[in-house]
N, C-alpha and C positions, 0 to 999 in steps of 0.2 A: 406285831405292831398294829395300831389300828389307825384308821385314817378317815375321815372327813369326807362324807358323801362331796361331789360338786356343788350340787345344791344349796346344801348347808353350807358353805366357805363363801365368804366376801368377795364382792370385786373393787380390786384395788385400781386406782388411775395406772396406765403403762408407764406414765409421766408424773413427776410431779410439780408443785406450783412454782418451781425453780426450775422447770424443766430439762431434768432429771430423771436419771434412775432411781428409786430408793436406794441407798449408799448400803441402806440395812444387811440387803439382800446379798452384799456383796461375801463370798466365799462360802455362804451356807449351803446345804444342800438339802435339793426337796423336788419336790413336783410340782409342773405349772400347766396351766391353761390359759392360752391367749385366748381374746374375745376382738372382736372389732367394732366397730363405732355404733353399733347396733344391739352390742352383747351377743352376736352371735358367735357361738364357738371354731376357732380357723383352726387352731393346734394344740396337743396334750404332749408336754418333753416332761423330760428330767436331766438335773445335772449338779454338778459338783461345786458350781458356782453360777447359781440364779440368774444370779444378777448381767456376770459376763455372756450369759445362753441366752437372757433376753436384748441386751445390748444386738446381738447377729441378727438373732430374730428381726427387730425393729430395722437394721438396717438395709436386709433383704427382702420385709415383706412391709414400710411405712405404711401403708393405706390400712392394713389388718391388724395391727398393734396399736388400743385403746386403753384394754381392760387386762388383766391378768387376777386369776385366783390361783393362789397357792398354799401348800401341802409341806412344811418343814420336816425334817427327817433328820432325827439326831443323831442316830449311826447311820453312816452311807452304806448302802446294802442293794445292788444292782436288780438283785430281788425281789425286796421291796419296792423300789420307786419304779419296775416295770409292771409289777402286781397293784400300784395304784394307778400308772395309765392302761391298764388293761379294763380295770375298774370304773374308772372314769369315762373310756370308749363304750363301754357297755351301760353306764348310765345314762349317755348321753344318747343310744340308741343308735346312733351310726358310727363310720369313722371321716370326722373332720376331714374335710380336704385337704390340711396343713399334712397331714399324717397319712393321705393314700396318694392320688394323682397328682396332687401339687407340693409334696414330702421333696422336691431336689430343691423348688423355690425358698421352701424355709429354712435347707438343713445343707446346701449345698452354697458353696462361693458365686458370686452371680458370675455369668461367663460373658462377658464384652462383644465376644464375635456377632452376637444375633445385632447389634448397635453399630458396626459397621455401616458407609453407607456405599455407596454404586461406587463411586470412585476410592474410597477405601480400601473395598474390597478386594476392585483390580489393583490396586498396589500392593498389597499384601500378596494376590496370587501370583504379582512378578518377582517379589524380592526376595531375597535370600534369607536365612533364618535369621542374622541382626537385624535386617530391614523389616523384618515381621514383628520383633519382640518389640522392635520400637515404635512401630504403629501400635499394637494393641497395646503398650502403656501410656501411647498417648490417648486413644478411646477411653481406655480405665479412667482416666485423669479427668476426660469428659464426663461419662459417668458417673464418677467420683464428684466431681462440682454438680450435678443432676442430682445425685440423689443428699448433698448435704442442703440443696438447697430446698427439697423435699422434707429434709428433718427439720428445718429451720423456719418453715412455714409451719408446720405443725407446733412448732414453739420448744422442739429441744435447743436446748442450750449445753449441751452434753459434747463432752471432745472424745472425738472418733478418730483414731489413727487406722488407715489400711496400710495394711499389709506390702511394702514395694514389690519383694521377692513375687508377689502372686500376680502382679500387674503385665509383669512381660512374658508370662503364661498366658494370659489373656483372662486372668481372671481377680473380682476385687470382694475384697473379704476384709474384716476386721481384723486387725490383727490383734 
């Protein structure tokens, strides 16, 4: 298979003027590169559905999700689309912070406990495990209204369901 230098590939808006996803993207698969409001490169994925991998992205890392270039791939092949980010970290000359030291912020569920505040805290360390799940789904819930209200300044206009089951873990993700 061949593939598209970075360089050479377009950069597409993260959003569109419905702000949106491109609906396009939805269920293809390929490789992407996010860029941030600078075009500077944050992270290089791959996945089975574009579209749903950039949706997380945006929802975990808002400030660094502008720009996106992408790499379609007609047969999914875990080898290829790892041999095109490998490709693309090595054209790029380093590895993106999405992809070394800050890879849990963009690839991982956001975890609620650092949002906790002084008196939170101490009530979660008194209460028993119900009294815990239902504090941190109520933190989620704050967090949850924080960061739509983050996506919604940006001008998504895109419907985000999390995840409930992950909330009284203490943690909020897309579902």
């Amino acid at each position: 298979m061949t593939y598209s230098a970075l360089a050479d590939l377009p950069f597409w808006p993260y959003l569109n003027d419905a702000g949106d996803l491109n609906p396009d993207w939805q269920g293809k698969t390929g490789a992407y590169a996010i860029y941030d409001q600078q075009q500077a490169l944050q992270y290089i994925g791959y996945s089975r559905d574009v579209r749903a991998s950039l949706l997380q992205h945006l929802v975990r890392q808002v400030e660094n999700c502008y720009w996106v270039k992408l790499q379609w791939v007609e047969r999914p092949s875990r080898t290829v689309l790892e041999d095109i980010r490998q490709a693309w970290i090595a054209e790029n000359g380093a590895l993106p912070t999405g992809n070394g030291e800050d890879q849990a912020l963009w690839c991982q569920p956001i975890p609620v406990t650092p949002a906790l505040t002084e008196a939170e805290r101490l009530t979660f360390d008194q209460s028993d495990e119900l009294g815990q799940a239902k504090l941190l789904k109520t933190v989620a819930r704050r967090l949850e209204a924080e960061r739509l209200a983050q996506l919604q300044a940006r001008g998504a206009k895109l419907e985000i369901r999390f995840n409930p089951k992950l909330k009284e873990q203490g943690l909020l993700d897309v579902k």
